[in-house]
N, C-alpha and C positions, 0 to 999 in steps of 0.2 A: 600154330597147331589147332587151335579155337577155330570150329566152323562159324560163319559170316551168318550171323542173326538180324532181323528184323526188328530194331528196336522197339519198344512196348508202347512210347509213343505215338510211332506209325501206325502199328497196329490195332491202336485205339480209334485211328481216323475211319469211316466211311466216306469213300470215295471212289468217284471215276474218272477214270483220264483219259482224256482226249488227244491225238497228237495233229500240231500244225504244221508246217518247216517253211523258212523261207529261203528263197535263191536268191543270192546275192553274189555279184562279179567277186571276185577272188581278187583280192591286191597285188603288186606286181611280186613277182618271184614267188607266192604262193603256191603251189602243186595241187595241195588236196583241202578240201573244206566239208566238213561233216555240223549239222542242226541236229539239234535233240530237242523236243519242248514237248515239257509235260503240264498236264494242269489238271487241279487236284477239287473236285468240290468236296469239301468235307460238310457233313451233317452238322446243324448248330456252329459252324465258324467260316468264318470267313476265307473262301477260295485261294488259293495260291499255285502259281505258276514258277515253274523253274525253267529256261532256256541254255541252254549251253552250247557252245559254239568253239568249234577246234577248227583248227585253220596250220597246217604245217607247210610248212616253205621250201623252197628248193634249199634255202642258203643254212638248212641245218636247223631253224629254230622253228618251234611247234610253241603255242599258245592255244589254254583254255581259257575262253571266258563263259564264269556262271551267273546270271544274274537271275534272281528272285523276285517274281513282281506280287502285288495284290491290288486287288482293286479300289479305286481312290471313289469318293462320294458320289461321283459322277460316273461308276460304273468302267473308268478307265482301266487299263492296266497301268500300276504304278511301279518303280522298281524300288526295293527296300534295301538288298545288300547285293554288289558284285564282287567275286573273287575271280581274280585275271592270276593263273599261272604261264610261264614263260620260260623256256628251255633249250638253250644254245649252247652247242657242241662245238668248239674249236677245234683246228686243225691238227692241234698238242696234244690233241686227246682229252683235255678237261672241260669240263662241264659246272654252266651256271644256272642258275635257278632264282626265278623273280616270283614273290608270291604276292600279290595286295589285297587288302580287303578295306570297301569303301561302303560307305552309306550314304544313305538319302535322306535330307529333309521333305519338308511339306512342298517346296517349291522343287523339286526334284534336281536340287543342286546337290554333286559329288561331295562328298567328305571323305578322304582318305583315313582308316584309323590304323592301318597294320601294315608293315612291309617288313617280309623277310626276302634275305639274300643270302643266297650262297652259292659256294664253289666246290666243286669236287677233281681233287688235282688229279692227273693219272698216276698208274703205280711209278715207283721207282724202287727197285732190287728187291722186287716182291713188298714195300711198304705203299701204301696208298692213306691221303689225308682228306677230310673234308671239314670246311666249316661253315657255318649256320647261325646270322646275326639276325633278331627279330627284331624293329625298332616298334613301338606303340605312342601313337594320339596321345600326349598329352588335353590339359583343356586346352590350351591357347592352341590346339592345331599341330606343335609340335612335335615332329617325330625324336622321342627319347630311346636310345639303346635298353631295352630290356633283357634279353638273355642271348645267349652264344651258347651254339652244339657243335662240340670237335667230336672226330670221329676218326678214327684212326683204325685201318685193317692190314693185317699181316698173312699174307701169304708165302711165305719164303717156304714152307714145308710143304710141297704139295698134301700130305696127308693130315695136315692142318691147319686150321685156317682161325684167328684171330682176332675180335674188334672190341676195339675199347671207345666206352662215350662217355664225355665227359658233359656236363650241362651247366653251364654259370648261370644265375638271375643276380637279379638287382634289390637291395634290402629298399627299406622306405628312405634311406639313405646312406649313402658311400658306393664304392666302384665297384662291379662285378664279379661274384666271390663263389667257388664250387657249389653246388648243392647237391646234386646228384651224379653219380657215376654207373656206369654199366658192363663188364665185364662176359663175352660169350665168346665160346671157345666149340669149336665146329670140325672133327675129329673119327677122322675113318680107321674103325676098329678093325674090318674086313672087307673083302669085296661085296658083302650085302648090308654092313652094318655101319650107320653113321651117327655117330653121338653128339648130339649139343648140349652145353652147360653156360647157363647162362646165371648173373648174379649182380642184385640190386642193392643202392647203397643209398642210403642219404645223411647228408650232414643236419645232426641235432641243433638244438638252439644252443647247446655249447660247444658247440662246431667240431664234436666228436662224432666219427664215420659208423651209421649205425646198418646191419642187414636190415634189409627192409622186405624180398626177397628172393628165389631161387628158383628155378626151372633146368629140367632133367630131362633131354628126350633121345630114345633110339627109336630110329626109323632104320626096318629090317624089309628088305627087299626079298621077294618071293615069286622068284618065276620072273615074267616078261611082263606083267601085269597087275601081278600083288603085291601089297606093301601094307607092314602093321606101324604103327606109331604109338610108339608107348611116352605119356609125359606126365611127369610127376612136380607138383609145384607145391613149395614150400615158404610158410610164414611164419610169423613172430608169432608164438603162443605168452600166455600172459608173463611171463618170467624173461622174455626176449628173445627167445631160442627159437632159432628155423625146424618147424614142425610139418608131416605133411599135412596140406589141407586139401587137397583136390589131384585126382590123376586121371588124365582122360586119354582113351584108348582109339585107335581109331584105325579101321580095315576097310580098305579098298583094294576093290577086285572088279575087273572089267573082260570082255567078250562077245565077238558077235555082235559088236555096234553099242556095249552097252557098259557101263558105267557104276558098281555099285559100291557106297561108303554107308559103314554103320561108325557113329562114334558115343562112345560110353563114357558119362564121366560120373567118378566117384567122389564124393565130399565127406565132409564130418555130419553129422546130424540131420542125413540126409534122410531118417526116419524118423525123426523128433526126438530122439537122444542120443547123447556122444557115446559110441561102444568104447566100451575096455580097450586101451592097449594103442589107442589113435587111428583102430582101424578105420578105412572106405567104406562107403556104402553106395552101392547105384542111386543115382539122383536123376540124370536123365540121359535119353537115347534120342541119339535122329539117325534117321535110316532116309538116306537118298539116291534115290535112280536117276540114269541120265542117261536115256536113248536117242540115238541118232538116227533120225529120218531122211529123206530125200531132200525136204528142202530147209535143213534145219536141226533142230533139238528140242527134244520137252523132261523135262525134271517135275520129280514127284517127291517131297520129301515132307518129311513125317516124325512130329516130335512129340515121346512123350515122356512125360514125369508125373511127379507123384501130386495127391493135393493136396495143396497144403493147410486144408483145414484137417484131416486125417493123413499126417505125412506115411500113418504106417502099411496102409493100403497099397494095395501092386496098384505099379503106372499104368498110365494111359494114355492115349493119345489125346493131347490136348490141341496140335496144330496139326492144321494141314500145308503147304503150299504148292502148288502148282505152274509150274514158268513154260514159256514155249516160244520156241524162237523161231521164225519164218524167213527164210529170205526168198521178197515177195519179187526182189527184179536185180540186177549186179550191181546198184546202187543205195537199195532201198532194204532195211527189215524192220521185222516188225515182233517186237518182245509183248507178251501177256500173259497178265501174272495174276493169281489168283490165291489169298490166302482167306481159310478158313479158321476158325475157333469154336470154343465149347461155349454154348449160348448158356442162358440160365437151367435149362430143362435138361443142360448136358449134350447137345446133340452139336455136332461141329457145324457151324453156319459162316457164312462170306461176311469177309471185316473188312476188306481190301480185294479191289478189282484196279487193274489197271492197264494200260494200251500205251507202248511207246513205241515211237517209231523216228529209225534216223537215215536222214540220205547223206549221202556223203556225191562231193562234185569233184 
């Protein structure tokens, strides 16, 4: 329900991106192969590049590989980390999934340190299973079992629908033991009203199951084009009782090519002190446009909140961003993204500029 933020990190970077691609024959049975590569000078740190490469195959399985380079002494491009995903559909209907993550020494030899695998069986009499083994690098190189995610969804009611997750890890020693579980329940009230109820758990250090917390949402359809999303999330207040702490609203409405989402979200002390009674209080707003053009899409969106050295002050816009999508030929587009902030003087200025562009063969 949470709109896709920019994290603070990023946002700290100045930089610009340049995009390369290269063509490369496609392996046998392959159909389609798409390049992405971005490369980032940041101000004061040292440049980084990401490439990524999708390549999907006649015979059902699609692979991503991302690898992150930087530049070595000599000005090289070196590679730091690659995560290779991997994704094959059987005939039975179920689905596997290969995730790894390797690193690089100085000598630019592979180290494997992560692999996940899993399976996602197809339904049967409306029950569907998945499971989800991580193994991690020890020192010596070996890969040791760390956690396991089962997932289990129920459909047998059309007008409701069911998944429970279960999560085992591994203590500093002995065999794989619950730690967290997850309970959401996905539930059509009416022909415009669908309710989710979701609920967090974890196991204490004396392995009694405690809330940890709870999410509430209806999403209310209106008309052929609008939709409000109401969601209200709930945490341990200091006594352990699920209290609300945040409920974020969210209205979209589109026309005419055009796309528009305002989403509100309320907190506790979202004005520098907790009101009577455990009321909300607005904390922040993003407001985003998304028009479609001829050869493309551009997005305008606009966030603001309070500040917080005077929380009690009305918001304001503290971000801008700006995205725009082009598609420059039936192979090629070209994304550019533009994010603005509030400089010291207060006036919103460029943090982030960037140009990607990807072909696909």
């Amino acid at each position: 329900m949470k709109a896709r933020r920019i994290t603070g990190a990023c946002l700290s970077l100045m930089f610009a991106a340049v995009a390369a691609f290269a063509q490369q024959p496609l392996d046998d049975g392959a159909r389609r192969q798409s390049v992405t590569e971005r490369t980032y000078l940041r101000g004061g740190l040292a440049p980084a590049r990401v490439v990524e490469r999708r390549i999907v195959g006649s015979d059902g399985r699609e692979t991503v590989v991302g690898t992150e380079e930087r530049p070595d002494a000599d000005g090289r491009w070196t590679p730091i980390e690659q995560i290779v995903h991997e994704t094959t559909r059987s005939a039975d209907g179920s689905v596997r999934t290969t995730r790894t993550v390797s690193g690089f020494d100085f000598d630019r030899r592979r180290t494997l340190l992560e692999r996940t695998e899993g399976i996602e069986h197809p339904s049967v009499n409306g029950i569907a299973r998945s499971i989800q083994d991580t193994r991690v690098a020890d020192i010596n190189g070996g890969l040791g079992l760390a956690s396991r995610r089962i997932e289990e969804r129920n459909t047998v009611d059309s007008d409701v629908r069911q998944t429970s997750t279960t999560v085992l890890t591994r203590g500093i020693n002995g065999p794989l033991q619950e730690s967290h579980r997850t309970a959401q329940t996905e539930r059509r009230l009416d022909r415009s009203v669908v309710r989710y109820e979701t609920a967090h758990m974890d196991r204490d250090p004396n392995g009694r199951w405690t809330a940890v917390a709870a999410h509430s949402a209806d999403v209310r359809s209106e008309g052929s084009a609008d939709r409000v999303e109401e969601e209200t999330v709930q945490t341990p207040d200091t006594n352990g009782r699920l209290v609300p702490s945040e409920r974020i609203v969210t209205r979209r409405s589109g026309s005419n090519g055009q796309e528009q989402v305002i989403i509100e979200t309320y907190s506790q002390g979202a004005e520098g002190f907790m009101r009577s009674g455990g009321r909300l209080a607005l904390s922040r707003r993003i407001r985003r446009s998304t028009t479609t053009t001829g050869d493309g899409e551009s997005t305008v969106e606009e966030i603001e909140a309070r500040n917080r050295v005077s929380p009690g002050d009305p918001m304001r816009v503290v971000q801008r961003t700006v995205v725009t999508v082009r598609n420059i030929a039936p192979d090629r587009q070209v994304t550019e993204r533009q994010v603005f902030e509030l400089d010291v003087n207060g006036r919103l200025a460029p943090v982030v500029r960037e140009t990607e562009e990807t072909v696909a063969k």
